[in-house]
N, C-alpha and C positions, 0 to 999 in steps of 0.2 A: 504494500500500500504506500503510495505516495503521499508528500506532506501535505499537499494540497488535499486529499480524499481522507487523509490522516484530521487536517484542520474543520474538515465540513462533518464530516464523526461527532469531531468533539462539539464544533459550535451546535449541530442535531442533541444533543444530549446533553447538552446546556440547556436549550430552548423546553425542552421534556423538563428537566429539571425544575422549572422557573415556572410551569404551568402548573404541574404535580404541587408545589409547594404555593403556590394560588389559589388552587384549590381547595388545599387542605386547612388556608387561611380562613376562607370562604365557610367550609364545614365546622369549624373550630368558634365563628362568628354569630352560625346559625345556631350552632349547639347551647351560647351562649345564652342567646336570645330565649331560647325554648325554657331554660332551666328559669330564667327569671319570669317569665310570662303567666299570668294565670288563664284559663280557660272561663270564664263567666256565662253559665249559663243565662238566659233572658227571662228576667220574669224570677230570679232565684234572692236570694237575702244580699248578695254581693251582686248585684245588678245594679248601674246608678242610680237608672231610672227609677228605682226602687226605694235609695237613700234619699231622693231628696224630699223636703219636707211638702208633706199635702195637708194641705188645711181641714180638706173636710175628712178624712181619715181622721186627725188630729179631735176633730171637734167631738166625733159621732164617737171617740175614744171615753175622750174629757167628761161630755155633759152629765153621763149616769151617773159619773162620781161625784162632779159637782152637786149634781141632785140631791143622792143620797144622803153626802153630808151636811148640804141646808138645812135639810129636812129635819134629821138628827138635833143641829141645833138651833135651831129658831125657836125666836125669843118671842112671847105673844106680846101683841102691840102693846098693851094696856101699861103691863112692865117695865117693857122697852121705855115707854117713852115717860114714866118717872120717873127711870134711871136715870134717860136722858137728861131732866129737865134738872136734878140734882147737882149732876156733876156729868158733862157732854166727854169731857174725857176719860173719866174711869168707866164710864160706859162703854163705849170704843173698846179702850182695851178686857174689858169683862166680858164682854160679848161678839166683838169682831174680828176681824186680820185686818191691820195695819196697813196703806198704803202712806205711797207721798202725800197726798193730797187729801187723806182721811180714812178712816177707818170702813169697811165693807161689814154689814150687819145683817144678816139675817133675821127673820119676822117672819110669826105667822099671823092673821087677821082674818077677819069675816068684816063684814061689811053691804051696803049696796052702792052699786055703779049710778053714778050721776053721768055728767058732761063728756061727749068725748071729744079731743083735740088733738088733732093730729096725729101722732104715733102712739097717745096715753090715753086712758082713764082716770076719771077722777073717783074719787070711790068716799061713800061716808063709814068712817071704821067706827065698830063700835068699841066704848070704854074710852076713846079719844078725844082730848078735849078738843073744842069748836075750833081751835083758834091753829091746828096739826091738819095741815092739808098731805093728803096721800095719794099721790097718782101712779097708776100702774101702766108700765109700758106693754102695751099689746100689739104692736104693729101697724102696718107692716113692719117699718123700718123698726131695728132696735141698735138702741143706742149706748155707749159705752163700753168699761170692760170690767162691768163689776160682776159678772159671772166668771169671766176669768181671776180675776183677782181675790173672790169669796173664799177662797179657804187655803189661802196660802201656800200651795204646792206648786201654781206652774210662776215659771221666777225666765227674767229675761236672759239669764245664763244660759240656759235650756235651748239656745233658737242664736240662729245664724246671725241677724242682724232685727232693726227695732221694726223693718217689714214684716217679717213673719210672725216677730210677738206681736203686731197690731192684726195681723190675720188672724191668729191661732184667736185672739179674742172674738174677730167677726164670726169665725168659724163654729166659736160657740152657741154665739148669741143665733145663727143660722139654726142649726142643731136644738135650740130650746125652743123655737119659733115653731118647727117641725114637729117635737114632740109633745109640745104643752100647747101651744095655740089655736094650733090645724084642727083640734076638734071644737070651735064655735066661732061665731061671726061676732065678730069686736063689734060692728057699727049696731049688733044688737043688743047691747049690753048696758045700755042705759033701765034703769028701773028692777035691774034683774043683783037679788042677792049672791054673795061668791065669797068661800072660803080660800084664801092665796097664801102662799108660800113663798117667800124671796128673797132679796137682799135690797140693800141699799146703801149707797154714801153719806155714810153723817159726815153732813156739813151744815146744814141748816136743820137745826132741830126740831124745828115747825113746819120741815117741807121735805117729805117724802117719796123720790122717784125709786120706784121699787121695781125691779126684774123680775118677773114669776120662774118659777121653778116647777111650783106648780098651783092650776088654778081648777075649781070643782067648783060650777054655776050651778045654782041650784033652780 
């Protein structure tokens, strides 16, 4: 063999060389990839679309609980509100959860339905003195998030940003509207007696916006 045929040898078996070890780059890269990869089923607990926060999941979670513990502790108006009239702030704390802007209280009441205005009722509660107006929110709209905030467990750490704690709240107040409302017509609730269960924000002592939890027209 000649140098020339000797030289084209070697550079062929350089060239094999140099693709062999390309390859096995390539293999070595893919193997990599695999090992760190997970496979996510759709629709499984490690699915995104799955982690990210849904309101009405959240809500249709939340409201039984929220329910259940009002109910538990509500406070009957009558009580409530010479607690109130005593001392506005060991009330609060005797009987509510704490927010920034006031304490959330649970209540129970009987009463009959007067005036309706807009998204409330007004209602005349018995044991209460003339001078304690009490309107209960019936919709449609409801407003606030003192069902979210009545018993102290869901807390704005919990949630991504102040979006989703202000939905997780609408999602409730959505959810209570479903379960406690949907069976009677608010605009016919004037003249008609109702035993209710709620919350409310003491802030004004003598004026009562109250969330049903739940409400039995009789």
């Amino acid at each position: 063999m000649n140098t020339q045929t000797e030289y084209a040898a070697f550079k062929s078996d350089g060239a094999r060389l140099k693709i062999l070890a390309s390859v096995a780059a390539v293999v070595i890269v893919i193997g990599a990839i695999a090992v760190d990869t997970t496979v996510v089923k759709i629709g499984s607990a490690h699915d995104v679309r799955e982690q990210s926060f849904s309101p009405e999941t959240f809500g249709a979670q939340e409201f039984p609980k929220i329910q259940a513990d009002v109910e538990k502790r509500a406070v009957d108006a009558a009580t409530l509100s010479s607690a109130v009239v005593a001392d506005k702030k060991a009330a609060g704390e005797k009987y509510g959860v704490a927010t920034s802007t006031g304490a959330v209280v649970p209540v129970s009441l009987t009463g009959t339905f007067g005036a309706r205005k807009a998204n409330y009722s007004e209602i005349k509660v018995d044991g209460l003195p003339a001078d304690v107006t009490v309107r209960v929110q019936t919709g449609p709209a409801i407003n606030g998030t003192d069902l979210r905030d009545a018993i102290g467990a869901i807390q704005f750490g919990q949630f991504t940003n102040q979006i989703e704690y202000q939905d997780a709240g609408s999602a409730i107040n959505n959810e209570m509207k479903k379960a406690v409302l949907s069976g009677f017509d608010a605009e016919t609730l004037t003249g008609k007696t109702a035993t209710i269960v709620g919350v409310f924000k003491l802030i004004n002592p003598k004026n009562w916006l109250v969330t049903p939890v739940k409400v039995d027209v009789k």
